[in-house]
C-alpha positions in Angstrom: 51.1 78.4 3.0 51.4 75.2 4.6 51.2 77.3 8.4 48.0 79.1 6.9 46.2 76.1 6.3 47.1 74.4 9.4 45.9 77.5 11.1 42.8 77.6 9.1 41.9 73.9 10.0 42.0 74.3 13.7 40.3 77.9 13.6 37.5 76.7 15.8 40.2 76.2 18.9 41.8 79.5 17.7 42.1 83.1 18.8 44.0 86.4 18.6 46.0 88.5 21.1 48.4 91.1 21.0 50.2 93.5 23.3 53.3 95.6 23.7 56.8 94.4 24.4 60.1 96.0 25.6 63.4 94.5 25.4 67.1 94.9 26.4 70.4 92.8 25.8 73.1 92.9 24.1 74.4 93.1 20.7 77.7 92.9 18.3 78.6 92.5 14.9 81.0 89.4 14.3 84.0 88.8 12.4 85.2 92.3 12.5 89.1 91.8 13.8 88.2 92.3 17.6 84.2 92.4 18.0 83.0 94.7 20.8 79.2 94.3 22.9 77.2 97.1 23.0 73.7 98.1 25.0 70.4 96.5 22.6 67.0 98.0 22.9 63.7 97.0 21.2 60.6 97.9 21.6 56.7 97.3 19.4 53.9 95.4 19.4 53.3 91.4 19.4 50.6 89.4 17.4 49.7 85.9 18.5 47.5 83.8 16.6 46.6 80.4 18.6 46.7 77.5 16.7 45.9 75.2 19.3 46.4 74.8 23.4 50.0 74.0 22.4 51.1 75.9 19.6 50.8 79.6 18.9 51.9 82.1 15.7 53.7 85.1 16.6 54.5 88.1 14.7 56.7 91.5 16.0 56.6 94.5 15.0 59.5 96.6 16.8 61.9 99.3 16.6 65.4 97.4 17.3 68.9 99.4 18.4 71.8 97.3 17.4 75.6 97.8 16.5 78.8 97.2 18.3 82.0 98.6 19.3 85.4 97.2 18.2 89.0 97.6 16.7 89.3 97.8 13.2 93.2 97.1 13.3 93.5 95.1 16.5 97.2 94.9 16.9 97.7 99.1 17.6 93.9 100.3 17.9 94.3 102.2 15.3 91.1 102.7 14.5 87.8 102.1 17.0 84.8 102.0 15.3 81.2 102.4 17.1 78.1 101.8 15.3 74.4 102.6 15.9 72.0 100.6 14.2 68.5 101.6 13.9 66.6 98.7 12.9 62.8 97.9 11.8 62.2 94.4 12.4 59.7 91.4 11.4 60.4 88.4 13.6 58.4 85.4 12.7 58.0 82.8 15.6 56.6 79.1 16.1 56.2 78.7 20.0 55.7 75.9 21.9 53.9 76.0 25.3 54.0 73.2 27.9 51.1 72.2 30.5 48.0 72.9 30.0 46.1 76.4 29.3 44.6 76.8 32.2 48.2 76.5 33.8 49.2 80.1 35.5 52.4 79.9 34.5 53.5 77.8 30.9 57.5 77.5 29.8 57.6 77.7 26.4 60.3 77.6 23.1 60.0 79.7 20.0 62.0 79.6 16.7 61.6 81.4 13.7 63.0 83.7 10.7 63.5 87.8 11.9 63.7 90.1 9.1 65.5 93.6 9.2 65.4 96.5 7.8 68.1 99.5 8.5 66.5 102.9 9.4 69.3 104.5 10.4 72.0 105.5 12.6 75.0 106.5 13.3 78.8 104.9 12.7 81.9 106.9 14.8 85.6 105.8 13.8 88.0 107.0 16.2 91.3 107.4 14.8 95.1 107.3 16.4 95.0 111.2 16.6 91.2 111.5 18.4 89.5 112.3 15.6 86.4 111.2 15.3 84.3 111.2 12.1 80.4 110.2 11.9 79.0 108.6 8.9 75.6 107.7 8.6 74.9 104.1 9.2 73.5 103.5 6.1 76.9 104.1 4.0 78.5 101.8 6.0 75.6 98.9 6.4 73.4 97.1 3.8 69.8 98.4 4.2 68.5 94.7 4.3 69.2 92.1 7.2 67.7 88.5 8.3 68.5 85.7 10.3 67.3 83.4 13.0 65.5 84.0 16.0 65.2 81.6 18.8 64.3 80.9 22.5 63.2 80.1 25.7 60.4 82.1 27.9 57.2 81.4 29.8 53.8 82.8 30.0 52.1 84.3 33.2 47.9 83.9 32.9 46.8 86.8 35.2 43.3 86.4 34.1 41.6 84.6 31.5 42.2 87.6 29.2 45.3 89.0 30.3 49.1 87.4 30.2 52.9 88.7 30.9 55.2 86.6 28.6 58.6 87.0 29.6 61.0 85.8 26.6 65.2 85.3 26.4 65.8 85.1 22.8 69.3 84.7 20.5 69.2 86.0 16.9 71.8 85.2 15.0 72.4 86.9 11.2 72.9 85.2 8.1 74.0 87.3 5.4 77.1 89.8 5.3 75.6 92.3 6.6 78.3 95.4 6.2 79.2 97.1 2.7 82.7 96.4 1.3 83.4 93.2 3.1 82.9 89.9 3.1 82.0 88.1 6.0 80.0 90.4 9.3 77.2 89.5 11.3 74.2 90.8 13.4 74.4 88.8 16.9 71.6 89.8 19.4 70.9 88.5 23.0 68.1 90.0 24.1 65.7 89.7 27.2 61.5 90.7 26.4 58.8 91.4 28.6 55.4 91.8 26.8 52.1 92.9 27.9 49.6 90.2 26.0 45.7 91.1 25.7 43.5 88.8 24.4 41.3 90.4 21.3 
């Protein structure tokens, strides 16, 4: 509430823009015994809403792939697990740009809440005798996720309406995010290149 009325008090200076954005890091799931990195992928659409020459609003809507690959039972590798998360998420950023707006190109940091939804997937567990059952991710994973997104990136002004923001972002996850245990993670490293229109 107290972001909407700021935004509402500077609307004269304000404006929207939006484009799509593509991203690709990496991602694991911490606190399992021996935590593995796997290929991330996202991909939607980004909102901006400028509050002023220096501060803008951002909201994402993307499709996000996330998981890792680890040992369950470290000491003999027992048991491998692979997981494919299929996420829909809501990241919700404050950005800060420096230089002026007229600047071509303007650094900027972002932080903000991300909130996750699971959409599906797939979870492989590789035994000692090469068997390999597939559960669906959602048996193994609780539907809801959220955490903390921040940032460093900068913005490229090809013309007055037009920009390339270029973004490397860490989100880190705050609650347990796997059934039956107490204490797992999302962790997400992920570089973004967006396509930004102004509306």
């Amino acid at each position: 509430m107290i972001i909407i009325g700021f935004c509402q008090s500077v609307a004269a200076q304000s404006y929207f823009s939006m484009g799509p954005t593509v991203g690709l890091g990496a991602t694991t799931i911490i606190n399992t015994p021996t935590p593995g990195v796997r290929i991330a992928a996202n991909a939607g659409l980004t909102f901006i809403y400028n509050v002023s020459e220096h501060v803008d609003l951002e909201f994402d809507i993307m499709y996000s792939a996330e998981g890792e690959k680890g040992d369950i039972v470290p000491y003999n590798n027992s048991i491998i697990v692979t997981s494919n998360l299929h996420y829909f998420r809501l990241p919700v950023k404050a950005t800060y740009l420096f230089y002026e707006y007229n600047k071509k190109i303007r650094p900027k940091i972002f932080a903000g809440p991300s909130f996750g939804y699971l959409i599906g997937g797939k979870t492989e567990l590789q035994t000692i005798n090469n068997r390999t059952p597939i559960i669906n991710s959602k048996v193994v994973y609780k539907p809801f996720d959220v955490g903390v997104v921040a940032g460093v990136g900068f913005n490229h002004m090809l013309n007055e309406y037009t920009w390339i923001n270029a973004d490397v972002s860490y989100f880190h996850g705050l609650p347990n995010n796997r059934r039956n245990t107490d204490d797992d993670h999302n962790r997400n490293l992920m570089l973004n290149v967006a396509m930004i229109f102004s509306l």
